[in-house]
N, CA, C and O atoms as CSV, one atom per row, in Angstrom:
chain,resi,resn,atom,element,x,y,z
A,1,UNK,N,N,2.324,-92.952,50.465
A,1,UNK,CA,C,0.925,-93.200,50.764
A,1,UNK,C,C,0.260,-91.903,51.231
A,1,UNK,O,O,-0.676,-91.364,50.638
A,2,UNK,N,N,0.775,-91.502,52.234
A,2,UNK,CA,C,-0.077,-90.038,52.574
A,2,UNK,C,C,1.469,-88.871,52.491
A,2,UNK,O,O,2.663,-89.109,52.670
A,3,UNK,N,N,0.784,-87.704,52.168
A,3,UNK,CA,C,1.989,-87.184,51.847
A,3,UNK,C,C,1.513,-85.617,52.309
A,3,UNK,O,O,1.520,-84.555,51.687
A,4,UNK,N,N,1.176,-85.904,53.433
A,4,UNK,CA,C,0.589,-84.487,53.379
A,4,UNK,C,C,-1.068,-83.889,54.556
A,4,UNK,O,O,-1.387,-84.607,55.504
A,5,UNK,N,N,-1.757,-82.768,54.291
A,5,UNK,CA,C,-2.874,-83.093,55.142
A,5,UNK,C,C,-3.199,-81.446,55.766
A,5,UNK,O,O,-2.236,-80.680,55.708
A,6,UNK,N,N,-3.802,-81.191,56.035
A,6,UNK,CA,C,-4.484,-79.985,57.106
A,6,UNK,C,C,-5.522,-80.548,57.651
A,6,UNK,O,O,-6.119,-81.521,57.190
A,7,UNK,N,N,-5.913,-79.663,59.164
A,7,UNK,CA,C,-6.873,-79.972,59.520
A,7,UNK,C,C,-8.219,-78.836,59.004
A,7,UNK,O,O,-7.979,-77.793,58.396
A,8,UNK,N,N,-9.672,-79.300,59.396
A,8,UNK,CA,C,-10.358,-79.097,58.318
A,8,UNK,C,C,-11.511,-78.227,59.965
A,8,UNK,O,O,-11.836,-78.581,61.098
A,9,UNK,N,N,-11.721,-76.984,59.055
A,9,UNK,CA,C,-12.383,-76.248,60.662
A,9,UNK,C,C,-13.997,-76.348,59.976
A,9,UNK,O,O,-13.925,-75.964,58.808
A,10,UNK,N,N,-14.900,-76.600,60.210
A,10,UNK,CA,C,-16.487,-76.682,60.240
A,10,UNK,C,C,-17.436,-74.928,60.434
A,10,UNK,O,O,-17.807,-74.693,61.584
A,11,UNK,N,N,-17.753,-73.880,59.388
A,11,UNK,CA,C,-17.903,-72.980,59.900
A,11,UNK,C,C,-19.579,-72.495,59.465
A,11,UNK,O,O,-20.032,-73.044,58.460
A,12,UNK,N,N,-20.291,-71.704,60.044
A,12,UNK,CA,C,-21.268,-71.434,59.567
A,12,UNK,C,C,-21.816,-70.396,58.750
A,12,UNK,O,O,-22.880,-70.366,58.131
A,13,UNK,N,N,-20.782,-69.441,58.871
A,13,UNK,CA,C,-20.339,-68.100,57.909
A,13,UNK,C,C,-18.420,-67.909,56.875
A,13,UNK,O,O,-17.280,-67.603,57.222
A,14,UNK,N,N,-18.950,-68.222,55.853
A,14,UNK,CA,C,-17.947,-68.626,55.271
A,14,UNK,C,C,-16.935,-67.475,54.744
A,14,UNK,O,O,-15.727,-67.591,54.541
A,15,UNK,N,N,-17.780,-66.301,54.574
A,15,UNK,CA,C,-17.188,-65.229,54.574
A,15,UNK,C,C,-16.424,-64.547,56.373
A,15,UNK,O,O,-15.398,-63.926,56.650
A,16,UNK,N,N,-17.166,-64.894,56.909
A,16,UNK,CA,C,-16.937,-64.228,58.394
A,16,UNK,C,C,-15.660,-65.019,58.636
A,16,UNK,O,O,-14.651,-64.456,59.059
A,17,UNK,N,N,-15.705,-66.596,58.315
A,17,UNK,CA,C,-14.489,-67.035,58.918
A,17,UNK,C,C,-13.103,-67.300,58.048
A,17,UNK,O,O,-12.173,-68.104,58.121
A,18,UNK,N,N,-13.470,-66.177,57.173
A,18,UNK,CA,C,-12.466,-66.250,56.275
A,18,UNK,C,C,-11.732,-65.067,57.023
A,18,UNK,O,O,-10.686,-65.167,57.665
A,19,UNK,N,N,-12.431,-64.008,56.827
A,19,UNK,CA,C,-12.275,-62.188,57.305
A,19,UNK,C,C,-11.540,-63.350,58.574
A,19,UNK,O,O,-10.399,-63.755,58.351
A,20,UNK,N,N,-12.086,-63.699,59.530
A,20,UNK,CA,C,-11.361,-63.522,61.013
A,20,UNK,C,C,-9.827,-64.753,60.206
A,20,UNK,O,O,-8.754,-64.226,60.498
A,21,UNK,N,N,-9.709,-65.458,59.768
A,21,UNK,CA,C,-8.388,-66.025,60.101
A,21,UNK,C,C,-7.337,-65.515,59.075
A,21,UNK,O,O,-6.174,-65.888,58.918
A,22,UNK,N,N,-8.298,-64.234,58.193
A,22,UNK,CA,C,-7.025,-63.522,57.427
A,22,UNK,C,C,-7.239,-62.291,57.758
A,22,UNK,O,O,-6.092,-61.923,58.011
A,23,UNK,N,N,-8.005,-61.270,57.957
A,23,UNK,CA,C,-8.220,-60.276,58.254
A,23,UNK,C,C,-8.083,-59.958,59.979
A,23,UNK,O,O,-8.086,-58.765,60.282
A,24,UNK,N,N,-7.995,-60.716,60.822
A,24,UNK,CA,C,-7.905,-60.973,62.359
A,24,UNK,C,C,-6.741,-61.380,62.862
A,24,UNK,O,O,-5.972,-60.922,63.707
A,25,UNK,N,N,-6.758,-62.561,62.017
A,25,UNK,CA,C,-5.163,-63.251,62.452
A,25,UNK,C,C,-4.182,-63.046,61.850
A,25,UNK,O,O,-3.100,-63.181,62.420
A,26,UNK,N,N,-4.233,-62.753,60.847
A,26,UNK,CA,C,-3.330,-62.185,59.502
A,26,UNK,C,C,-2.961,-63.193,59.083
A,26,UNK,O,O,-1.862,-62.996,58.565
A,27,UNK,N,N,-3.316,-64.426,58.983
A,27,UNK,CA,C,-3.100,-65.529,58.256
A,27,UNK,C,C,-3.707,-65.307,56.517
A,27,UNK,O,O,-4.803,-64.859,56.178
A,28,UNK,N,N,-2.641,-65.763,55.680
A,28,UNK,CA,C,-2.691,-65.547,54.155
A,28,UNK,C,C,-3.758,-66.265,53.622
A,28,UNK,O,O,-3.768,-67.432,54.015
A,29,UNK,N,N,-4.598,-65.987,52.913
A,29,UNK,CA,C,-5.665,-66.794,51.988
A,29,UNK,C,C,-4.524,-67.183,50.559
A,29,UNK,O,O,-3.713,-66.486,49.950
A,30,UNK,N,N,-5.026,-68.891,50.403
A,30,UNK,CA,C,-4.196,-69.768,49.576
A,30,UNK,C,C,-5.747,-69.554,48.271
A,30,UNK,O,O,-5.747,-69.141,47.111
A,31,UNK,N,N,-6.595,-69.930,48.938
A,31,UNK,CA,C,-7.410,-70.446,47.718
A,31,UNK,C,C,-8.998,-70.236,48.642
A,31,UNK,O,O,-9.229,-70.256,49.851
A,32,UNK,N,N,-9.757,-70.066,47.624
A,32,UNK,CA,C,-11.326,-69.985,48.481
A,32,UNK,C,C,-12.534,-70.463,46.812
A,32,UNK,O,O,-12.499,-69.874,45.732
A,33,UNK,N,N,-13.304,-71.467,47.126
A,33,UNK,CA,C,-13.923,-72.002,46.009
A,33,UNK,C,C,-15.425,-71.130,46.679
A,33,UNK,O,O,-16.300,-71.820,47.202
A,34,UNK,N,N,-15.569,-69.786,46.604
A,34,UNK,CA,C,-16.676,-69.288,46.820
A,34,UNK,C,C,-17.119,-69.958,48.365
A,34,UNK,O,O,-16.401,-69.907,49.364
A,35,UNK,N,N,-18.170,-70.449,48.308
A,35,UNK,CA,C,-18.299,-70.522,49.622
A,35,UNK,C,C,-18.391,-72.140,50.259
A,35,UNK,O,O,-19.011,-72.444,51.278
A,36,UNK,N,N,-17.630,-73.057,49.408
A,36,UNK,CA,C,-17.472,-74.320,49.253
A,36,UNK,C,C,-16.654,-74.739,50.541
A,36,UNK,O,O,-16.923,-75.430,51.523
A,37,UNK,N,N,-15.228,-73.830,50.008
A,37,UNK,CA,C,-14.144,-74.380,50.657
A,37,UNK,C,C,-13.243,-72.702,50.505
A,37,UNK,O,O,-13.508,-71.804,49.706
A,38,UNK,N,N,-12.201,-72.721,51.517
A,38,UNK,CA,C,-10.894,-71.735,51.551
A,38,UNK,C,C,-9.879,-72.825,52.072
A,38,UNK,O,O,-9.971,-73.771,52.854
A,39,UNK,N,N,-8.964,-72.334,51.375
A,39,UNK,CA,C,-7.838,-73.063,52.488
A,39,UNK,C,C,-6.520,-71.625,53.051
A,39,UNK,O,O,-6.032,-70.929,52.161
A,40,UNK,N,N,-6.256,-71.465,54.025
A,40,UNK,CA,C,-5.667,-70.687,54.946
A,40,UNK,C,C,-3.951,-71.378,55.322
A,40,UNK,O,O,-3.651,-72.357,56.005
A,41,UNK,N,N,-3.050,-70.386,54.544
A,41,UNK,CA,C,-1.668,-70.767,55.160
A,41,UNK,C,C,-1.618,-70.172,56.987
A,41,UNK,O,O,-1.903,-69.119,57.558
A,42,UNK,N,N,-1.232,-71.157,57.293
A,42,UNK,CA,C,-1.056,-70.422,58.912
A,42,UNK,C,C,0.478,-70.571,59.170
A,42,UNK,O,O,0.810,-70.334,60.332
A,43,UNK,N,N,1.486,-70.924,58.295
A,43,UNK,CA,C,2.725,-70.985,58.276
A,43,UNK,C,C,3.054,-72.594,58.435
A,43,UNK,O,O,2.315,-73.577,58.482
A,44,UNK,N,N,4.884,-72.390,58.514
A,44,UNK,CA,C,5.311,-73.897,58.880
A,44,UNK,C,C,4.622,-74.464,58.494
A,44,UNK,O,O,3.933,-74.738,59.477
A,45,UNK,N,N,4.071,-75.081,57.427
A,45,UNK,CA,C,3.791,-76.382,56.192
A,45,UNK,C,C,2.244,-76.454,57.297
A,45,UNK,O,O,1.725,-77.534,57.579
A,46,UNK,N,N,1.766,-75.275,57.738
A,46,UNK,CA,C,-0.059,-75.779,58.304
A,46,UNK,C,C,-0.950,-74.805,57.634
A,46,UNK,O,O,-1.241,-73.627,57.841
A,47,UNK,N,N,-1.248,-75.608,56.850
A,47,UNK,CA,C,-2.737,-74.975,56.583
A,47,UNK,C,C,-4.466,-75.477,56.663
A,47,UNK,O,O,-5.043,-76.406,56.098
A,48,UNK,N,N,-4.928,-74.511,57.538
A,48,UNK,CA,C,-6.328,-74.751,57.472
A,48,UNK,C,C,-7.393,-74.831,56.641
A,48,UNK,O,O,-7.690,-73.796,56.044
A,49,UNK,N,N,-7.943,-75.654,56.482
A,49,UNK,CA,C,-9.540,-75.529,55.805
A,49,UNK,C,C,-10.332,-75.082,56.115
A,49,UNK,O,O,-10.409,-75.120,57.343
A,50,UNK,N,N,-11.384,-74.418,55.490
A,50,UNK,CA,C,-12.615,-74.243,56.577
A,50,UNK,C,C,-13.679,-74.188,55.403
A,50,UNK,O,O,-13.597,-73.344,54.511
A,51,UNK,N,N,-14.515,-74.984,55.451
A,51,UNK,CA,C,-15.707,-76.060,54.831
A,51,UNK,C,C,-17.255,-75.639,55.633
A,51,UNK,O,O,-17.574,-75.979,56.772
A,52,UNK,N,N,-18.081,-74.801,54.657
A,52,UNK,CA,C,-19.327,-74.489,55.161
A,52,UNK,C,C,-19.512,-75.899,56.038
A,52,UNK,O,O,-18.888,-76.925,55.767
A,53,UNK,N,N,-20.627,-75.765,57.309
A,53,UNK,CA,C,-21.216,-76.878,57.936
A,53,UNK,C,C,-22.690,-77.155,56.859
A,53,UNK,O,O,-23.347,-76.457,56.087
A,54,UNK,N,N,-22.725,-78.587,57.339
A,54,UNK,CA,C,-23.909,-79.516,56.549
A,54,UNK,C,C,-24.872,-80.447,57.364
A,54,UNK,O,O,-24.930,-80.522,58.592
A,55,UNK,N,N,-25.649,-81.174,56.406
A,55,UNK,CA,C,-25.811,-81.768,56.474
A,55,UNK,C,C,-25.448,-83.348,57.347
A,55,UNK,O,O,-26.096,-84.020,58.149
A,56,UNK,N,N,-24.105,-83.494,56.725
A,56,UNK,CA,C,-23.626,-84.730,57.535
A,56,UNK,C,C,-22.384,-84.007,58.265
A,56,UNK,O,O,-21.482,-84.834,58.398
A,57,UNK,N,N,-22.140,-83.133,58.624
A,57,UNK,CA,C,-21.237,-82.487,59.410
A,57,UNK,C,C,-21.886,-82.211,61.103
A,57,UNK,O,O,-23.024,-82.108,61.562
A,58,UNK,N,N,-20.784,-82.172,61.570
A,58,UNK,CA,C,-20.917,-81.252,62.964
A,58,UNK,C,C,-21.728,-80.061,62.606
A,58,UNK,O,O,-21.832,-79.730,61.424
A,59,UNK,N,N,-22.435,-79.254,63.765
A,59,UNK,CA,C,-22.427,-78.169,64.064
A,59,UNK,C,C,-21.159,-77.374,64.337
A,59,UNK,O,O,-20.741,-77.568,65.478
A,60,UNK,N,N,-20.608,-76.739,63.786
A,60,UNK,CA,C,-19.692,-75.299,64.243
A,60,UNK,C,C,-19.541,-75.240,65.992
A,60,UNK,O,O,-20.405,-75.028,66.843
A,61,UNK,N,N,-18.264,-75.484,66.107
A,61,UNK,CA,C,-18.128,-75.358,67.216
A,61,UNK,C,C,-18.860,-76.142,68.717
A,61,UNK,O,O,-19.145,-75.834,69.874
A,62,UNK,N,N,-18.916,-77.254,67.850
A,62,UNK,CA,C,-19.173,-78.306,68.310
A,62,UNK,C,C,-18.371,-79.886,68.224
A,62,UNK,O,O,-17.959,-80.319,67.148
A,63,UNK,N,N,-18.234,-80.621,69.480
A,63,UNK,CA,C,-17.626,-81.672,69.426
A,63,UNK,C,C,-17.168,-82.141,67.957
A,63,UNK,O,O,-18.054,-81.949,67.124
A,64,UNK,N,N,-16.131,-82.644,67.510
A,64,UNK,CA,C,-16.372,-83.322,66.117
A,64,UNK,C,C,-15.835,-81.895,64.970
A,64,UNK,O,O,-15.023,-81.931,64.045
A,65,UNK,N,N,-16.633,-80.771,65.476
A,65,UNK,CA,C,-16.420,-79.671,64.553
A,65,UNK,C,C,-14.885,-78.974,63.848
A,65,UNK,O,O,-14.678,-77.878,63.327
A,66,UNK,N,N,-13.892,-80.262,64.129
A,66,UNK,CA,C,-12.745,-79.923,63.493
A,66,UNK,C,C,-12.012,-81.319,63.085
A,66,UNK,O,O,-11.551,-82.022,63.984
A,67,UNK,N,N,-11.941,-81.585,62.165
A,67,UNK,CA,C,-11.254,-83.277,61.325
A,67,UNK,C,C,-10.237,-82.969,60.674
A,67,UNK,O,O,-10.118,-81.863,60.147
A,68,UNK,N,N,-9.063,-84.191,60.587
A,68,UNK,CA,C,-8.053,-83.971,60.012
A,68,UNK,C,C,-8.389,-84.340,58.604
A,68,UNK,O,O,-9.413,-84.934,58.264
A,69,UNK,N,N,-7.420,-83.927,57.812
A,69,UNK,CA,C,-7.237,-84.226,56.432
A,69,UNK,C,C,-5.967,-84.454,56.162
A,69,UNK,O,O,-5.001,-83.766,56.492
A,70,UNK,N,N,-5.992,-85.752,55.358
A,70,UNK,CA,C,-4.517,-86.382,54.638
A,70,UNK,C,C,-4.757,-86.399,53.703
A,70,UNK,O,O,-5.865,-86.753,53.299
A,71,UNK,N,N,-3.637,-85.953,52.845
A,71,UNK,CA,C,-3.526,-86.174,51.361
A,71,UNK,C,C,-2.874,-87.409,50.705
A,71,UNK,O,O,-1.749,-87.687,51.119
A,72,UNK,N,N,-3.362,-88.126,49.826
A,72,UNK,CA,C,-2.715,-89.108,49.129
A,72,UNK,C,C,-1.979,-89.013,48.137
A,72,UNK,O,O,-2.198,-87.985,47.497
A,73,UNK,N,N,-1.123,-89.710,47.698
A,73,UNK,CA,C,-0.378,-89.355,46.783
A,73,UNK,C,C,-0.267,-90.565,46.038
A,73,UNK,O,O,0.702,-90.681,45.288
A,74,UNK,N,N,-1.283,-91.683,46.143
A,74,UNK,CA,C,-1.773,-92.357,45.006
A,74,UNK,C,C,-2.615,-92.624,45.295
A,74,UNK,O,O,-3.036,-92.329,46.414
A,75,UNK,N,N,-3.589,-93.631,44.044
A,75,UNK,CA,C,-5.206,-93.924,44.139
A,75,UNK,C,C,-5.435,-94.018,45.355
A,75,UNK,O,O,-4.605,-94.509,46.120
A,76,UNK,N,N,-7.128,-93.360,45.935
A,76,UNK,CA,C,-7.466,-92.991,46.999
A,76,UNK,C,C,-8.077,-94.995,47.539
A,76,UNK,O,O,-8.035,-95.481,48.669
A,77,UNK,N,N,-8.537,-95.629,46.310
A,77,UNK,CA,C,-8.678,-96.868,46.693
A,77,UNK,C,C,-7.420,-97.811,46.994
A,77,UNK,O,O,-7.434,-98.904,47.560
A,78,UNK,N,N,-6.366,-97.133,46.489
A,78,UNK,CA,C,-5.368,-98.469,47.370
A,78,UNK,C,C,-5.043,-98.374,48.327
A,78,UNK,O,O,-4.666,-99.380,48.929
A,79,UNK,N,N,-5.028,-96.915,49.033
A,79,UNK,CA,C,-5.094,-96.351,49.976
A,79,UNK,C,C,-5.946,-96.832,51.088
A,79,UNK,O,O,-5.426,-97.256,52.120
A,80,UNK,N,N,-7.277,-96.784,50.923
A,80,UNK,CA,C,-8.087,-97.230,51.225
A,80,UNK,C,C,-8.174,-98.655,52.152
A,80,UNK,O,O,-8.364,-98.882,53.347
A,81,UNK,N,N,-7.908,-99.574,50.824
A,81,UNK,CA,C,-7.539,-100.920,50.481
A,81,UNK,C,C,-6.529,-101.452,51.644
A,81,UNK,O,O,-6.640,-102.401,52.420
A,82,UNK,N,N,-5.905,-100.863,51.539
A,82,UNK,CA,C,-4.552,-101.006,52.175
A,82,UNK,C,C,-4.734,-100.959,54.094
A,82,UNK,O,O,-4.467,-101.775,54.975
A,83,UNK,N,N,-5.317,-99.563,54.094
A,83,UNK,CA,C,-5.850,-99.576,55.898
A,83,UNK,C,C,-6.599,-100.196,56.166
A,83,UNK,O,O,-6.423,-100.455,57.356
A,84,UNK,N,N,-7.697,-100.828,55.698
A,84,UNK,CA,C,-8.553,-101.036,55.741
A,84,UNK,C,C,-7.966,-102.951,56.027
A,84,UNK,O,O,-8.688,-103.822,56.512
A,85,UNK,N,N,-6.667,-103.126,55.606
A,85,UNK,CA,C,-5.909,-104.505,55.844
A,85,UNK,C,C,-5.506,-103.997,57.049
A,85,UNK,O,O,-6.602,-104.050,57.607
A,86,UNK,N,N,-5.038,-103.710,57.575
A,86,UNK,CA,C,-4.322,-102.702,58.606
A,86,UNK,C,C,-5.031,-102.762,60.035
A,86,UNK,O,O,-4.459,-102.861,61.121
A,87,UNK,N,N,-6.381,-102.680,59.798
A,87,UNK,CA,C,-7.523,-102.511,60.752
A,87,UNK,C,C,-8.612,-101.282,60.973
A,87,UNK,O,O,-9.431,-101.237,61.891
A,88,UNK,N,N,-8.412,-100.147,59.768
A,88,UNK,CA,C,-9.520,-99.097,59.500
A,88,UNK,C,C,-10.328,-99.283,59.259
A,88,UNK,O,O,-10.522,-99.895,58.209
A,89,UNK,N,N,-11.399,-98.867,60.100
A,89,UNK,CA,C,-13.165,-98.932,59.621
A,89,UNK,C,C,-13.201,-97.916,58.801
A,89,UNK,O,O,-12.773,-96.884,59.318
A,90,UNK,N,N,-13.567,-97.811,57.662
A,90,UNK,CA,C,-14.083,-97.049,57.023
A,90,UNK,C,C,-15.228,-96.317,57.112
A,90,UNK,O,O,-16.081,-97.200,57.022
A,91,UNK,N,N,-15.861,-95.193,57.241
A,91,UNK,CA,C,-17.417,-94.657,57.613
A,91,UNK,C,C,-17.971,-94.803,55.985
A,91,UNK,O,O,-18.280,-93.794,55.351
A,92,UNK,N,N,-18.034,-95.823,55.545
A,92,UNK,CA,C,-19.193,-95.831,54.124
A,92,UNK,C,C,-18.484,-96.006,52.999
A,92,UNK,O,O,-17.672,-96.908,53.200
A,93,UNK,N,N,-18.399,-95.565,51.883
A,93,UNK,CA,C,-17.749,-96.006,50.678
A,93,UNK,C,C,-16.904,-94.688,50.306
A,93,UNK,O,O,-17.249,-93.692,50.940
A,94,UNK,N,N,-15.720,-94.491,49.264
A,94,UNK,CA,C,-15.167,-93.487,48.885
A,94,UNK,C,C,-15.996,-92.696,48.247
A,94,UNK,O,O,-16.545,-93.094,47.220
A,95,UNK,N,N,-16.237,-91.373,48.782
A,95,UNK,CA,C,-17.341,-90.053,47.723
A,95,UNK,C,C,-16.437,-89.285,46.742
A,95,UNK,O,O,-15.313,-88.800,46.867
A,96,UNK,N,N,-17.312,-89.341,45.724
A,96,UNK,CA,C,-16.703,-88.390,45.016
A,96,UNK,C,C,-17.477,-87.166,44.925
A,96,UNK,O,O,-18.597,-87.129,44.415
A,97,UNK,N,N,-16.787,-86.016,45.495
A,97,UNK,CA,C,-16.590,-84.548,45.928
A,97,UNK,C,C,-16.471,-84.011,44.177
A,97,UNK,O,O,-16.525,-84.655,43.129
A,98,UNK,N,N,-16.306,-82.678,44.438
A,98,UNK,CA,C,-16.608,-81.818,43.241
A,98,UNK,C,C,-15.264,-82.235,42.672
A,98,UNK,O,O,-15.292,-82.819,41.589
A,99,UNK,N,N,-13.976,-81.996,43.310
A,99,UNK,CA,C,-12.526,-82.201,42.596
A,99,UNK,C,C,-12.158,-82.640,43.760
A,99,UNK,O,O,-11.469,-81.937,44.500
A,100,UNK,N,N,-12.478,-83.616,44.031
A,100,UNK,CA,C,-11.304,-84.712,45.170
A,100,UNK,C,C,-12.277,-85.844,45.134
A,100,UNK,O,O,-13.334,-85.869,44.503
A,101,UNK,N,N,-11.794,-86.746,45.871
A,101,UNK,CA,C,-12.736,-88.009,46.442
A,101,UNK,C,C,-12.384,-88.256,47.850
A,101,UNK,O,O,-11.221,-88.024,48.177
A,102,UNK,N,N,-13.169,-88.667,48.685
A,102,UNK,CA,C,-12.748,-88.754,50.100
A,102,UNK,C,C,-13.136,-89.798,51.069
A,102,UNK,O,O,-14.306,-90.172,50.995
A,103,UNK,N,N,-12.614,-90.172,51.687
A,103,UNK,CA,C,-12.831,-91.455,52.903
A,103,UNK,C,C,-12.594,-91.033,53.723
A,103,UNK,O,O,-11.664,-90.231,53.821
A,104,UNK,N,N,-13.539,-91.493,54.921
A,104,UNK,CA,C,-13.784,-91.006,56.182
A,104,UNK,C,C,-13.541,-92.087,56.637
A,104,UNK,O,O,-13.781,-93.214,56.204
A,105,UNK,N,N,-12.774,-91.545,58.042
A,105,UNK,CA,C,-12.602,-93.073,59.468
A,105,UNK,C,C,-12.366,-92.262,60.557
A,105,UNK,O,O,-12.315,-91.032,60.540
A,106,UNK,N,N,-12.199,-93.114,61.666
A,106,UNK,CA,C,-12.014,-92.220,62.867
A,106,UNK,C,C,-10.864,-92.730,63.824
A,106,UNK,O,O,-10.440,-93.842,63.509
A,107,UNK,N,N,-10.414,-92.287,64.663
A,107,UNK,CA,C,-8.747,-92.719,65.593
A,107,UNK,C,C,-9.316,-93.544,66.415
A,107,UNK,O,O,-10.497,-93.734,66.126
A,108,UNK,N,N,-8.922,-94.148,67.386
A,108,UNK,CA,C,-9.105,-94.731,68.691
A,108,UNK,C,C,-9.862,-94.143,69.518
A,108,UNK,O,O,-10.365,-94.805,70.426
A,109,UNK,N,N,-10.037,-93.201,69.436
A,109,UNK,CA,C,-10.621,-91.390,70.738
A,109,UNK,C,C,-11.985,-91.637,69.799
A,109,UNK,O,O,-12.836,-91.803,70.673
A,110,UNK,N,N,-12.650,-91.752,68.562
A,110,UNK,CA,C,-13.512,-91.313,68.033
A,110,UNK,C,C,-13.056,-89.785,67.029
A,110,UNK,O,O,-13.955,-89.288,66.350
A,111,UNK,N,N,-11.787,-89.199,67.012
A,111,UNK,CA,C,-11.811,-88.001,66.242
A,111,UNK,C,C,-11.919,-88.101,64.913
A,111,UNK,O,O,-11.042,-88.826,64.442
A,112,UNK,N,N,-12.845,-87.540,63.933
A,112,UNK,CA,C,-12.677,-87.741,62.637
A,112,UNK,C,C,-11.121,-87.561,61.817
A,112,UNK,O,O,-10.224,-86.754,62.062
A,113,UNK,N,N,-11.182,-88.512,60.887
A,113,UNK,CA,C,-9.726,-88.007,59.927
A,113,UNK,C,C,-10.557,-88.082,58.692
A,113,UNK,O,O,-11.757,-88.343,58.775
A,114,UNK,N,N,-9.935,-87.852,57.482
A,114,UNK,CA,C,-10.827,-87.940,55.857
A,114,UNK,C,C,-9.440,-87.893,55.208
A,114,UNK,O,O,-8.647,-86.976,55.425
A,115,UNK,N,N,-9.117,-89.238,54.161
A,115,UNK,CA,C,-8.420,-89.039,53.394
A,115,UNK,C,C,-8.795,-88.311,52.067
A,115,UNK,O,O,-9.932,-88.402,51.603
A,116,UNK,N,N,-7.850,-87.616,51.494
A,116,UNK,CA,C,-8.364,-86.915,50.045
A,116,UNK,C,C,-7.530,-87.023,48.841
A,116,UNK,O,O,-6.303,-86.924,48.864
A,117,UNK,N,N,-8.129,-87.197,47.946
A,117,UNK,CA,C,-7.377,-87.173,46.845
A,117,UNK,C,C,-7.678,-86.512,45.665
A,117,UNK,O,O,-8.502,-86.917,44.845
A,118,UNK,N,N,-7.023,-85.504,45.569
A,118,UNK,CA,C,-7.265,-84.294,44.143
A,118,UNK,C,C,-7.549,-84.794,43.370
A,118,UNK,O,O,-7.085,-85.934,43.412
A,119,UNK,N,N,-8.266,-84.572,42.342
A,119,UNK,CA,C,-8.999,-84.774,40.791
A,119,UNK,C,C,-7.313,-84.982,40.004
A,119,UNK,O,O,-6.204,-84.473,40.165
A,120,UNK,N,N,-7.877,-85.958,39.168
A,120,UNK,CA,C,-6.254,-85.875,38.583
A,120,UNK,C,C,-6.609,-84.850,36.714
A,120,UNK,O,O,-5.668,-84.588,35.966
């Protein structure tokens, strides 16, 4: 069901916070979709995201301004389907993203999580 996941950092300079967590921290750049998305090996099976801020996002460095991400490793609706038997509120319907689709819910505390599932 989930097989996987990083957490996802909220930034307002997408170049700047690339430079600081590879050029600063010396953490390796995996992948960067221009100024969409990067994802950042930080070692031991963790890697970070970091996702311009929006619209329906946090502010940067603000409460909220960091969500987990799980990966699925089948349809994002049975997935879905399935927690949602379980006792997950869902925040709205599954989106479909440029190459993923994603569902949003939140823990007990209120912290965001977002399941994802790659374009097949």
């Amino acid at each position: 069901m989930i097989a996987g996941g990083s957490p996802t950092v909220y930034v307002s300079d997408m170049d700047a916070a690339v430079q600081f967590y590879t050029g600063v921290l010396g953490l390796q750049l995996e992948f960067r979709a221009g100024d969409h998305w990067a994802s950042v090996n930080a070692g031991a099976g963790l890697r970070i995201g970091l996702h311009p801020a929006g619209e329906h996002t946090p502010p940067p460095g603000t409460r909220g301004a960091i969500t987990i991400g799980l990966l699925v490793d089948e349809p994002i609706d049975t997935v879905v389907a399935r927690l949602t038997e379980r006792g997950v509120p869902f925040a709205g319907p599954v989106r479909a993203e440029r190459m993923l689709k994603l569902a949003f819910f939140h823990d007990p505390d209120g912290n965001e999580l977002y399941l994802a599932e790659p374009a097949r």
